[in-house]
Backbone as CSV, one residue per row, in Angstrom:
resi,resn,N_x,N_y,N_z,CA_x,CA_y,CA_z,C_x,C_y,C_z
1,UNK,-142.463,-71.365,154.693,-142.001,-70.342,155.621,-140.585,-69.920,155.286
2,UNK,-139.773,-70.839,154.705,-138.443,-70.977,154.750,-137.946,-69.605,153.375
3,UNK,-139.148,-70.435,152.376,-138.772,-69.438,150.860,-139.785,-67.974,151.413
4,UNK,-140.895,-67.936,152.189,-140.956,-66.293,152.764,-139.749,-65.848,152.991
5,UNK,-138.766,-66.238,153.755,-137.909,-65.629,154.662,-136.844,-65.462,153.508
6,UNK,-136.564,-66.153,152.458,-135.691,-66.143,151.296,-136.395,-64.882,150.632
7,UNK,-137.190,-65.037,150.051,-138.134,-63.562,149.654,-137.452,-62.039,150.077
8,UNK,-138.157,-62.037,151.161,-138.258,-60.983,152.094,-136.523,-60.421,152.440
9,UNK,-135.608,-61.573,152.403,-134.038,-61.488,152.953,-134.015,-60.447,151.413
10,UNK,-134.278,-61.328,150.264,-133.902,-60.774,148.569,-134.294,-59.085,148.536
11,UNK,-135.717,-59.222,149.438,-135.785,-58.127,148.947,-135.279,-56.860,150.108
12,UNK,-134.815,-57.119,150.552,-133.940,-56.628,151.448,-132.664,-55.872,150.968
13,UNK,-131.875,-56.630,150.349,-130.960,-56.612,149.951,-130.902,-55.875,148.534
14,UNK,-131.777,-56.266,147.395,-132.389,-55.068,146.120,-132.528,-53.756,146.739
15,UNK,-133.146,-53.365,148.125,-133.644,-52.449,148.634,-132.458,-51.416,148.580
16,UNK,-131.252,-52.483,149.449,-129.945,-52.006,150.357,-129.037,-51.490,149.276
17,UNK,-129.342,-52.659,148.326,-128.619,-52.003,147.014,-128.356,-50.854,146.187
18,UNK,-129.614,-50.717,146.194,-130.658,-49.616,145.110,-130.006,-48.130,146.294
19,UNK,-130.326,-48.265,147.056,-129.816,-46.988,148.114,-128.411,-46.718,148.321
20,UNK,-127.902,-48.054,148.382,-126.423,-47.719,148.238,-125.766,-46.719,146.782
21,UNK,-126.382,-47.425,145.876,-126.225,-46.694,144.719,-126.287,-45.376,144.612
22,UNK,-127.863,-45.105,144.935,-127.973,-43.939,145.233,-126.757,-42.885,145.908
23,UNK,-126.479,-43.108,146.950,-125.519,-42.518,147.624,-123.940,-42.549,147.409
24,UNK,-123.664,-43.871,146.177,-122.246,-43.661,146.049,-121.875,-42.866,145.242
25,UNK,-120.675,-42.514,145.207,-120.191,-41.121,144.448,-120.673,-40.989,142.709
26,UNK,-120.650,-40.018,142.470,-120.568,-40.025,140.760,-121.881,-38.592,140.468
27,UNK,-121.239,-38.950,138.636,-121.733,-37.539,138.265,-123.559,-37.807,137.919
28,UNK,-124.131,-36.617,137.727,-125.606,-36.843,137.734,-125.817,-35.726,136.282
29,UNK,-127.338,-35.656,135.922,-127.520,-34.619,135.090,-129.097,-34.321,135.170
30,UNK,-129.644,-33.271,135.098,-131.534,-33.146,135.193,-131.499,-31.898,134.796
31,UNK,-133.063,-31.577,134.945,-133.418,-30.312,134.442,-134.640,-30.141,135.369
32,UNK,-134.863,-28.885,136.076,-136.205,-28.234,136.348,-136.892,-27.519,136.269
33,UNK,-137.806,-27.205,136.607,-138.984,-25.840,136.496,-139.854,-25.818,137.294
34,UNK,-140.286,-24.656,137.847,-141.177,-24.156,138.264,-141.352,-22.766,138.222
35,UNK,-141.918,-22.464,139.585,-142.146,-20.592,140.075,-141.573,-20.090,140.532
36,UNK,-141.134,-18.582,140.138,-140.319,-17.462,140.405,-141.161,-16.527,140.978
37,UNK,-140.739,-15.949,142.201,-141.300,-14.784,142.582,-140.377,-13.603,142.994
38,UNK,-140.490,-12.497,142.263,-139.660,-11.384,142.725,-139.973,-10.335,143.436
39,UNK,-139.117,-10.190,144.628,-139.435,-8.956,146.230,-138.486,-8.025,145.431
40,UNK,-139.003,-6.923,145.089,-138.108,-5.727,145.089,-137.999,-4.928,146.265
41,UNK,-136.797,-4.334,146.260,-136.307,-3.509,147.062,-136.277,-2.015,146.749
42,UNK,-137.463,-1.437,146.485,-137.714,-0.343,145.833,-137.047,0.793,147.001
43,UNK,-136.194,2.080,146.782,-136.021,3.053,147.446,-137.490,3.597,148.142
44,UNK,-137.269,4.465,149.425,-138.434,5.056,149.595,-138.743,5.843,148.980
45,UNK,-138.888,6.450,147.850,-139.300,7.500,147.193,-139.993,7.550,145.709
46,UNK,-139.281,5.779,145.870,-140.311,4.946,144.540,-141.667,4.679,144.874
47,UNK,-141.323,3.867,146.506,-142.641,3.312,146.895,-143.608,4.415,147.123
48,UNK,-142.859,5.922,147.417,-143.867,6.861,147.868,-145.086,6.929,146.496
49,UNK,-143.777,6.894,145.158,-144.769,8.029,144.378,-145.724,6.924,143.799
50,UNK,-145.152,5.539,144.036,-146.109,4.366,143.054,-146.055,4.401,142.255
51,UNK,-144.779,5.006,141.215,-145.073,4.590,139.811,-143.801,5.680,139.326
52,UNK,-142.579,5.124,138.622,-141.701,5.713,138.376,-141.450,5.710,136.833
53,UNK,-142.142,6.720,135.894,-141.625,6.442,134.595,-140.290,7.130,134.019
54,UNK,-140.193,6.458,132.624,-138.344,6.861,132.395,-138.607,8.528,132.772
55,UNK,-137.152,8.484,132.582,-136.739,9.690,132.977,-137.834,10.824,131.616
56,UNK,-137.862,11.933,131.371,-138.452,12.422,130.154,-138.073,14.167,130.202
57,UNK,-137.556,14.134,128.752,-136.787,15.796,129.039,-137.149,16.360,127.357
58,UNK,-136.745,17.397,127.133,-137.181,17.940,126.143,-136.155,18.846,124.689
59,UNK,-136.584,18.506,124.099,-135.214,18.868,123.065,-135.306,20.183,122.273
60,UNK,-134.745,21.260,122.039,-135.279,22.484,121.319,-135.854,22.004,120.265
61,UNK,-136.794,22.906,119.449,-137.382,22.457,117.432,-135.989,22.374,117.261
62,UNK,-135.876,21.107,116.071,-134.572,21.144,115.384,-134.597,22.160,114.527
63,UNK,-133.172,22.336,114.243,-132.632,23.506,113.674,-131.855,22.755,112.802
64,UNK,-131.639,21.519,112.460,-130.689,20.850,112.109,-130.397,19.437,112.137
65,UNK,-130.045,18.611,111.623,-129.914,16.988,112.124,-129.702,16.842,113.691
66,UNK,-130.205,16.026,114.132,-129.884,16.152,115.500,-128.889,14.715,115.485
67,UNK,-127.831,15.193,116.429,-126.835,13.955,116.304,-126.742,12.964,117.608
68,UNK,-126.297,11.808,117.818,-126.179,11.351,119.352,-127.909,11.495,119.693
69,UNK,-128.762,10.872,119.365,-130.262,11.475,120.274,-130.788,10.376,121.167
70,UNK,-131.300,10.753,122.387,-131.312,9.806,123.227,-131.999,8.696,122.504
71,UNK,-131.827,7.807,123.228,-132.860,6.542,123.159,-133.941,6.107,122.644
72,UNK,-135.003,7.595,123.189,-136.271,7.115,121.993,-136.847,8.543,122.065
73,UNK,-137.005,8.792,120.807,-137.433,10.128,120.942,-138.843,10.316,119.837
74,UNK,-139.649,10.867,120.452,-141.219,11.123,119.926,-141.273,12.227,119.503
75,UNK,-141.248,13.050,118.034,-141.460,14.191,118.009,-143.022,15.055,118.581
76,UNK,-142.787,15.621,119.202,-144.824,16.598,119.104,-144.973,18.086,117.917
77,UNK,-145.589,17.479,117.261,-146.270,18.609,115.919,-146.649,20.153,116.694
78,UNK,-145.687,21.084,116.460,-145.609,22.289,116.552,-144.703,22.660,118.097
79,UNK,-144.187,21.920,118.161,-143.449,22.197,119.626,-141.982,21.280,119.427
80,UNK,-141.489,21.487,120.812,-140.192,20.690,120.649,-140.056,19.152,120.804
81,UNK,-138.903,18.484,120.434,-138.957,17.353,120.533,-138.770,16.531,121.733
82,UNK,-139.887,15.949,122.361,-139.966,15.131,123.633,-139.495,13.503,123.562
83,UNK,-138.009,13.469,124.557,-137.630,12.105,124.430,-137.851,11.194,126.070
84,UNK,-138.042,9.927,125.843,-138.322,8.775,126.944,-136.906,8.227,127.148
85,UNK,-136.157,8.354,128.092,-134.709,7.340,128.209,-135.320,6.790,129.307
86,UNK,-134.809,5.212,129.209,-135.149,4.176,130.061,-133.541,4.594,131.709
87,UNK,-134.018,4.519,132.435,-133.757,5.117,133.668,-132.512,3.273,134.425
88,UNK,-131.857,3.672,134.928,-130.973,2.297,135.444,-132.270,1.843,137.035
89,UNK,-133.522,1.297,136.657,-134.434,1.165,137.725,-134.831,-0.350,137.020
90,UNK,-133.977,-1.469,138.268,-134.407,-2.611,137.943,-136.175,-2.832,137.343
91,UNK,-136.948,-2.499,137.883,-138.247,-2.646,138.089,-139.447,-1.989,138.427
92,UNK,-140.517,-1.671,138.228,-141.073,-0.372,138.778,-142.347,-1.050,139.719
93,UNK,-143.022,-0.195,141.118,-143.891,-0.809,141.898,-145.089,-1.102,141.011
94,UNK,-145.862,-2.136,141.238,-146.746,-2.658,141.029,-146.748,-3.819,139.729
95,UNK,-145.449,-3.980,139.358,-145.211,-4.732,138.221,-145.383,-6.148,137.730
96,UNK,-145.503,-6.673,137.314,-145.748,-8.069,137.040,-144.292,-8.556,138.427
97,UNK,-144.473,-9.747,139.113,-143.367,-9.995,139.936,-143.271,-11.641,140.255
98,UNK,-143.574,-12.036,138.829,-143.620,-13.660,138.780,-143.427,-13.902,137.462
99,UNK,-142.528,-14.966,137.139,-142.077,-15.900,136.216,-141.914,-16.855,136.158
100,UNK,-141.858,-17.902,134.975,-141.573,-19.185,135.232,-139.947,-19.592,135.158
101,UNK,-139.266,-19.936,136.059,-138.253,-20.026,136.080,-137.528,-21.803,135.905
102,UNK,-136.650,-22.525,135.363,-135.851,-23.623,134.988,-134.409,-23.570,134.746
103,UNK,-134.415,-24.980,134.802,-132.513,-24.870,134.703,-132.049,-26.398,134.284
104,UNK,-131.063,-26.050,133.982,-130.008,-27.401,133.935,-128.770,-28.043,134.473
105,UNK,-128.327,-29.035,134.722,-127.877,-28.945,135.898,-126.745,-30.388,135.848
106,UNK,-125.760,-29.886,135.972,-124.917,-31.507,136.143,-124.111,-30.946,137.495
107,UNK,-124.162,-32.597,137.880,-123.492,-32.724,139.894,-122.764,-33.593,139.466
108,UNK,-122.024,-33.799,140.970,-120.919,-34.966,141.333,-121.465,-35.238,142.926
109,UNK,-121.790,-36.857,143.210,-121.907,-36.892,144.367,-120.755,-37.531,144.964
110,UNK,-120.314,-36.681,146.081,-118.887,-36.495,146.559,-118.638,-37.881,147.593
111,UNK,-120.048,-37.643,148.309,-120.398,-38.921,149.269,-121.237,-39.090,149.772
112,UNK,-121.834,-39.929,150.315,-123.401,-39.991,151.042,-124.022,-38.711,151.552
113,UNK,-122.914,-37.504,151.871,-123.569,-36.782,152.541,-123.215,-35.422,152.182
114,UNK,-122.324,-35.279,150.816,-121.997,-34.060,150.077,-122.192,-34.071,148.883
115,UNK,-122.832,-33.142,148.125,-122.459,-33.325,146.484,-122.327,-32.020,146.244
116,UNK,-121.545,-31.600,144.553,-121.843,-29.884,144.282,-122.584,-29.979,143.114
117,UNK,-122.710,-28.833,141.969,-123.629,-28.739,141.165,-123.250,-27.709,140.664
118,UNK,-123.608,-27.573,139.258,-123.259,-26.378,138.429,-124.460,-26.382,137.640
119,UNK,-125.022,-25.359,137.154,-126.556,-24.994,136.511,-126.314,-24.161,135.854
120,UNK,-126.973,-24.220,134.453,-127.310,-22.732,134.267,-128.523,-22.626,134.529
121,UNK,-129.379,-21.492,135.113,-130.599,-21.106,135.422,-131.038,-19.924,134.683
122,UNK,-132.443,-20.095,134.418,-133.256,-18.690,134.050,-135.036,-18.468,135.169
123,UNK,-134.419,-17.479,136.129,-135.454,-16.715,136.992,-136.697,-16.410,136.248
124,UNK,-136.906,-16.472,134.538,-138.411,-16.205,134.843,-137.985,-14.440,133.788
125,UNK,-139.259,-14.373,132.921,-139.131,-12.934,132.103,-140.480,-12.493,132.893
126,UNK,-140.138,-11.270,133.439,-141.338,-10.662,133.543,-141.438,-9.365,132.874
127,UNK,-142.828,-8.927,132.618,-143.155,-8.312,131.611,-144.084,-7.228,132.434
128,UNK,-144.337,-5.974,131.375,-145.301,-4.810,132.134,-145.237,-4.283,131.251
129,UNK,-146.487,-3.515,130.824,-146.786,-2.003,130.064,-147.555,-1.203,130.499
130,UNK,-147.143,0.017,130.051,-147.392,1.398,130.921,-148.134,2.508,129.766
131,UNK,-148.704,3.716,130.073,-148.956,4.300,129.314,-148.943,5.763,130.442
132,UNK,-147.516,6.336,129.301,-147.538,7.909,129.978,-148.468,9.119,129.591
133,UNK,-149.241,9.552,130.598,-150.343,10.569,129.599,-149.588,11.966,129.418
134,UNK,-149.628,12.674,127.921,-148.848,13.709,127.581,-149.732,15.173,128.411
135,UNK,-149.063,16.260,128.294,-149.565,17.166,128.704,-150.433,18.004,127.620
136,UNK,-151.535,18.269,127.464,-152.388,18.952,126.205,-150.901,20.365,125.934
137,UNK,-150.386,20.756,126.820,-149.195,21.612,126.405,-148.509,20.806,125.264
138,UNK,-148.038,20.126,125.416,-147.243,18.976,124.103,-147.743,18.232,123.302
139,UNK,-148.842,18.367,123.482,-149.760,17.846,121.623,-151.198,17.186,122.761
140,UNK,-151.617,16.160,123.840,-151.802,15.885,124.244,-151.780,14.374,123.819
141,UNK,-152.983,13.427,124.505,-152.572,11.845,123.676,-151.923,11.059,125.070
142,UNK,-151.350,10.108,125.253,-150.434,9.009,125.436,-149.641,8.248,124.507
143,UNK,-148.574,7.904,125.842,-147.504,6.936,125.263,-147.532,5.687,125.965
144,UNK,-147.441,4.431,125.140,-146.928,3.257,125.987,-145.734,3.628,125.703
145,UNK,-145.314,2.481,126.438,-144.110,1.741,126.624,-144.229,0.355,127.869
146,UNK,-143.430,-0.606,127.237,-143.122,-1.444,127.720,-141.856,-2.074,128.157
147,UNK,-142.209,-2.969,129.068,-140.739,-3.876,129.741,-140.556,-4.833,129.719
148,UNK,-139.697,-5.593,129.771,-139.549,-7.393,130.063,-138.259,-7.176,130.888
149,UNK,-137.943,-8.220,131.729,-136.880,-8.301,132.636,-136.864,-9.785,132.922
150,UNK,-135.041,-10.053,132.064,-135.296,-11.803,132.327,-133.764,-11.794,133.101
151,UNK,-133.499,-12.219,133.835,-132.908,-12.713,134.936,-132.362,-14.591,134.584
152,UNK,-131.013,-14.341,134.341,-130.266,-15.696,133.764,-129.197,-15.491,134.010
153,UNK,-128.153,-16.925,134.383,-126.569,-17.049,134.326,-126.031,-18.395,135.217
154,UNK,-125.242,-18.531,135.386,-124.736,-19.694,135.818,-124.753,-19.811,137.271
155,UNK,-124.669,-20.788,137.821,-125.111,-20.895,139.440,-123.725,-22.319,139.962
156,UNK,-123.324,-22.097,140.900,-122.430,-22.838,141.170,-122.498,-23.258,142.921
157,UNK,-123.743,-24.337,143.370,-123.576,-24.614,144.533,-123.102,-26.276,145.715
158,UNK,-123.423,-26.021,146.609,-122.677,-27.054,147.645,-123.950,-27.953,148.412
159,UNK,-124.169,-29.086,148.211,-125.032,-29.858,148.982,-124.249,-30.636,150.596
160,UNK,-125.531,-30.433,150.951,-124.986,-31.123,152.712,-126.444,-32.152,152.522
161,UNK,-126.255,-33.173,152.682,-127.528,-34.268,152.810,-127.740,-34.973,153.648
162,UNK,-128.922,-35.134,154.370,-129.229,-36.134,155.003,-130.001,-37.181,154.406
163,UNK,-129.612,-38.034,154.816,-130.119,-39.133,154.235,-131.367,-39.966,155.816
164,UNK,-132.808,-40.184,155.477,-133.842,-40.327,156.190,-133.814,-41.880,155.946
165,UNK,-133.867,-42.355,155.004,-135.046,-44.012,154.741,-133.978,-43.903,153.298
166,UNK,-134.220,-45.584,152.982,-133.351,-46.141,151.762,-133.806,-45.176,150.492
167,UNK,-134.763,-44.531,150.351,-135.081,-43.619,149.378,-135.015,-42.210,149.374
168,UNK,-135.063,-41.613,150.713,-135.879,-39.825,150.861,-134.419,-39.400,151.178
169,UNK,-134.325,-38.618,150.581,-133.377,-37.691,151.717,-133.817,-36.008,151.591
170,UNK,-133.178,-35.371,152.755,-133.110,-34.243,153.168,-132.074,-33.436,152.628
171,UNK,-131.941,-31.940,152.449,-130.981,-31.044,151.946,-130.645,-30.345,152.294
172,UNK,-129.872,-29.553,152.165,-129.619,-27.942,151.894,-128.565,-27.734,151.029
173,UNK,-128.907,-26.343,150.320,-127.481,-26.017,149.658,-126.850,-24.110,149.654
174,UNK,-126.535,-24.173,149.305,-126.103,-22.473,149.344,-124.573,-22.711,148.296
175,UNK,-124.707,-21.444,147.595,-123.598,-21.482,146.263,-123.703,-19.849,145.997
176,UNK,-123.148,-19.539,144.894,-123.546,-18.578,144.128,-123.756,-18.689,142.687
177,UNK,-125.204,-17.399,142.312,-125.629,-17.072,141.058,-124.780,-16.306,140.417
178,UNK,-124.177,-16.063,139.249,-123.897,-15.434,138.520,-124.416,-14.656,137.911
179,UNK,-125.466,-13.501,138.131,-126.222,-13.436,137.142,-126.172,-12.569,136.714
180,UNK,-127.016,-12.577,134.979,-127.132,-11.215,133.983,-128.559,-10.638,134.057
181,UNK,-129.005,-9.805,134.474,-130.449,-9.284,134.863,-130.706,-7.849,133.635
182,UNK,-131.254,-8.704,132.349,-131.592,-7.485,131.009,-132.926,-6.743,131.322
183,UNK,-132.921,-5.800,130.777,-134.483,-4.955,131.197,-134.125,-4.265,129.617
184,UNK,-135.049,-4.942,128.777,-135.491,-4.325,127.859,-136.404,-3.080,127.560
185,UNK,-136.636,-2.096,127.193,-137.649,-0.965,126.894,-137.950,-0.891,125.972
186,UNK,-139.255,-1.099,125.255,-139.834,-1.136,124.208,-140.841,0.199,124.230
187,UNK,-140.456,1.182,123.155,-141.490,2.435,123.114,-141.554,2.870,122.011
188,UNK,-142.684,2.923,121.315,-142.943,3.678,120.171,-142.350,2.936,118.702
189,UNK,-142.294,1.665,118.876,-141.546,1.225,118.002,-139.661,1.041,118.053
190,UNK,-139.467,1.756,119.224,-137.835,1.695,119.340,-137.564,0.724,120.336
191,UNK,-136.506,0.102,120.645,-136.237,-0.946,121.579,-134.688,-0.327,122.211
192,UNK,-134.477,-0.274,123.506,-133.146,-0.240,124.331,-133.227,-1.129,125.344
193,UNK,-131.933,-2.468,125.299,-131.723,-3.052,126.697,-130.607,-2.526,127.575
194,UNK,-130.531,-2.697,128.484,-129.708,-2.766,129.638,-129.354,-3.818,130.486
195,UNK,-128.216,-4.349,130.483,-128.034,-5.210,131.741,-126.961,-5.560,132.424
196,UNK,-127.534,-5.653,133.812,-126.991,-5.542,135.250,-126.687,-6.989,135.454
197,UNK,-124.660,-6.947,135.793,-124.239,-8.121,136.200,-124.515,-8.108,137.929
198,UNK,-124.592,-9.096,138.759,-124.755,-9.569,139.768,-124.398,-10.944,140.382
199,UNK,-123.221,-10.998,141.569,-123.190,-11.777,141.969,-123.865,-12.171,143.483
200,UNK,-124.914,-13.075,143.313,-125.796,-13.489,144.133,-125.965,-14.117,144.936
201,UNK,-125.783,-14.390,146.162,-125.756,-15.493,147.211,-127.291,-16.701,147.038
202,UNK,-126.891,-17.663,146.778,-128.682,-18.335,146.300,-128.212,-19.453,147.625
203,UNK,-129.796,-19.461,148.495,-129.625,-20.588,149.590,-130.888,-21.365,149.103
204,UNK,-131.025,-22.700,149.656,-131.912,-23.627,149.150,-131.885,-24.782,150.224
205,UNK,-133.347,-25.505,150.101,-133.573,-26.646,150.869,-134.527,-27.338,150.037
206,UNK,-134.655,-28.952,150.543,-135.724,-29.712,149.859,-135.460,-31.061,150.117
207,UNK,-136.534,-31.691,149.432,-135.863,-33.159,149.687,-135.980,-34.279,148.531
208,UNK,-135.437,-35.188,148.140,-135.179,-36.094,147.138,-135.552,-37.592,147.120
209,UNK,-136.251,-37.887,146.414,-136.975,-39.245,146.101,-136.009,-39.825,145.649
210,UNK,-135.341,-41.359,145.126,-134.395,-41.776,144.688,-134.981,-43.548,144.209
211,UNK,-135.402,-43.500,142.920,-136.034,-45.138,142.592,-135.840,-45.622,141.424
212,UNK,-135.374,-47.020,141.249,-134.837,-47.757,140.450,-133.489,-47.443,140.604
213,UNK,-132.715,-47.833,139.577,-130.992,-47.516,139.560,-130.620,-46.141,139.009
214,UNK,-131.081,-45.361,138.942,-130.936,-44.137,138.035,-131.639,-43.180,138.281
215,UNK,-132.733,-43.303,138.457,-133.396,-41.936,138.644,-133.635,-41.335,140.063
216,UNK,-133.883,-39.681,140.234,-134.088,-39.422,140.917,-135.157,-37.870,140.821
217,UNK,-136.252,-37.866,141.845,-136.927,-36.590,142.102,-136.383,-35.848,142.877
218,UNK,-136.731,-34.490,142.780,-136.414,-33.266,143.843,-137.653,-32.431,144.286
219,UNK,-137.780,-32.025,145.179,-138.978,-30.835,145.430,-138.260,-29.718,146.659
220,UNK,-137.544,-28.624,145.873,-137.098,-27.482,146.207,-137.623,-25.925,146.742
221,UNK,-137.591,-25.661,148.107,-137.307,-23.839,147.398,-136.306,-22.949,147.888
222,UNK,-135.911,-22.088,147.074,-134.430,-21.430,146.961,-135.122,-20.221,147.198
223,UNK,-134.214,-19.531,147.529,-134.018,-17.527,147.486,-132.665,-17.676,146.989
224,UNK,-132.405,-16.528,146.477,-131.379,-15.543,145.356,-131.858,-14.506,146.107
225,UNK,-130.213,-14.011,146.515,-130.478,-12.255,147.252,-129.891,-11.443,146.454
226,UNK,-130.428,-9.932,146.210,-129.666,-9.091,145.720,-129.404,-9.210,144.397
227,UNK,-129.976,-9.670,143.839,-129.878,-9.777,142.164,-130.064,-7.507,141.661
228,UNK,-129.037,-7.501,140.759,-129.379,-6.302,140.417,-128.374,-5.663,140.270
229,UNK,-127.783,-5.882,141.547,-126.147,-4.651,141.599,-126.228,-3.674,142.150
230,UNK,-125.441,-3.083,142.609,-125.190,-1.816,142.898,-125.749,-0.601,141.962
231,UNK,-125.548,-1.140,140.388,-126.107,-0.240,139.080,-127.488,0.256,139.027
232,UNK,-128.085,-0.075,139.873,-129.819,0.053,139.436,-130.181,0.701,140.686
233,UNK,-131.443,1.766,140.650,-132.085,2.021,141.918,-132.846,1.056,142.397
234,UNK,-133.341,0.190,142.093,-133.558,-0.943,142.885,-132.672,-2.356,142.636
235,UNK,-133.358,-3.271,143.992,-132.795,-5.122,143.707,-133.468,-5.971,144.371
236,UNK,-133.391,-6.896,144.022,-134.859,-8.082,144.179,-134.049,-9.430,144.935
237,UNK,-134.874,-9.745,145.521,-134.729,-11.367,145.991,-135.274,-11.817,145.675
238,UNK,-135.438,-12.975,145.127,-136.116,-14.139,144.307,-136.365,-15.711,144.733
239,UNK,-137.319,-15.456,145.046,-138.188,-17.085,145.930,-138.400,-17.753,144.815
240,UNK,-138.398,-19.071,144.653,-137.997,-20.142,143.663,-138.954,-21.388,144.284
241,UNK,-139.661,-21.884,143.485,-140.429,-23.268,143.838,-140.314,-24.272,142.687
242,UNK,-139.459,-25.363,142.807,-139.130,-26.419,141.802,-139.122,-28.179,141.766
243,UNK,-139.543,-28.423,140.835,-139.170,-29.652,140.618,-138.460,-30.465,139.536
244,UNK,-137.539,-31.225,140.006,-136.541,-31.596,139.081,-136.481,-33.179,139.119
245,UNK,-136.069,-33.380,138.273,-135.333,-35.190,137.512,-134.133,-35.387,136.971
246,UNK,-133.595,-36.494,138.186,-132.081,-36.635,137.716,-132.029,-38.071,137.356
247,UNK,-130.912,-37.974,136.275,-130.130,-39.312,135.855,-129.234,-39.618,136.361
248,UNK,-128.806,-40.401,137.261,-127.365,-40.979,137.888,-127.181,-41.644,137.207
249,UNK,-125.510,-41.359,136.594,-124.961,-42.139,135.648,-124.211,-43.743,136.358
């Protein structure tokens, strides 16, 4: 009875240990991944028409080298020259609006019940292709063109923790994204990117597994508001579902 109670005291105390650890200060390092989902904030006049392609305008027959020429330009056989410029429009309705998004990540835990964190993160490339139909006036036929839009940059946030049982704890955090949001245009063989800096308010909750001397799980989800800028006719919020693994050093 005596060595039960010796047992049971031991393991008590491994338990008390192992958690203490957990919670005393110091730096950490992990990496995660999961799902990205992007809400655009399309103007009303996007959502009206359902479908916004680049801008498209028309160039006299050359007469001459043409100098400075937009972006991507398609000649049509016996008429003038018709060009595609990619438009400052984060995203267009109906578009692909999911990616796989990950990051990396070193903390400092401040104290049982604060830590911060610095990441770099990537939201996830999403991708779409389109095909503009020509007018039989301009040769007739179609054009693709395509997009990708990857969403990346540094993230700098603040943990508040609760701590539940010698292992689980509870979260929240809120910081800011830094981010660079590229929108590539791929047409006809020509390629133009663009990209929109944004600073992002990112809030987050979840909670954390914590076992053996070192390691630890996470199971997260975040929003990112306003990714985009002011620069673009639209901007997105971005719902985030993750799981991560840390090393406490």
């Amino acid at each position: 009875m005596r060595a039960g109670k010796q047992v049971s005291a031991c393991a008590l105390l491994m338990v008390a240990a192992s958690a203490a650890q957990a919670a005393d200060p110091g730096f950490y390092f992990g990496a995660s991944g999961g799902q990205s989902q992007y809400d655009f904030d399309l103007p009303a006049q996007l959502a009206f028409i359902g479908f916004l392609p680049p801008v498209t305008g028309f160039l006299p027959p050359a007469t001459g080298v043409i100098t400075d020429p937009p972006p991507f330009i398609t000649p049509v056989v016996g008429g003038p020259a018709a060009f595609v410029a990619a438009r400052p429009v984060l995203w267009l309705p109906g578009d692909d609006d999911e990616g796989t998004a990950w990051s990396m990540t070193a903390g400092y835990r401040v104290n049982r019940y604060l830590a911060i964190e610095a990441s770099y993160v990537n939201l996830g490339t999403l991708e779409a292709t389109h095909s503009i139909f020509v007018s039989p006036f301009l040769g007739g036929g179609s054009l693709a063109f395509h997009r990708e839009l990857e969403t990346t940059g540094p993230a700098l946030t603040a943990f508040g923790i609760l701590p539940v049982s010698d292992s689980w704890e509870l979260y929240v955090r809120a910081g800011m994204f830094f981010a660079d949001s590229e929108l590539t245009t791929r047409f006809n063989g020509s390629s133009n990117s663009v990209t929109f800096d944004s600073d992002a308010t990112t809030l987050g909750a979840g909670a954390q597994f914590d076992w053996q001397d070192h390691w630890s799980a996470r199971l997260e989800f975040q929003r990112t508001f306003d990714l985009g800028g002011d620069d673009v006719a639209s901007e997105a919020d971005v719902d985030a579902v993750s799981l991560a693994v840390f090393y406490r050093l």
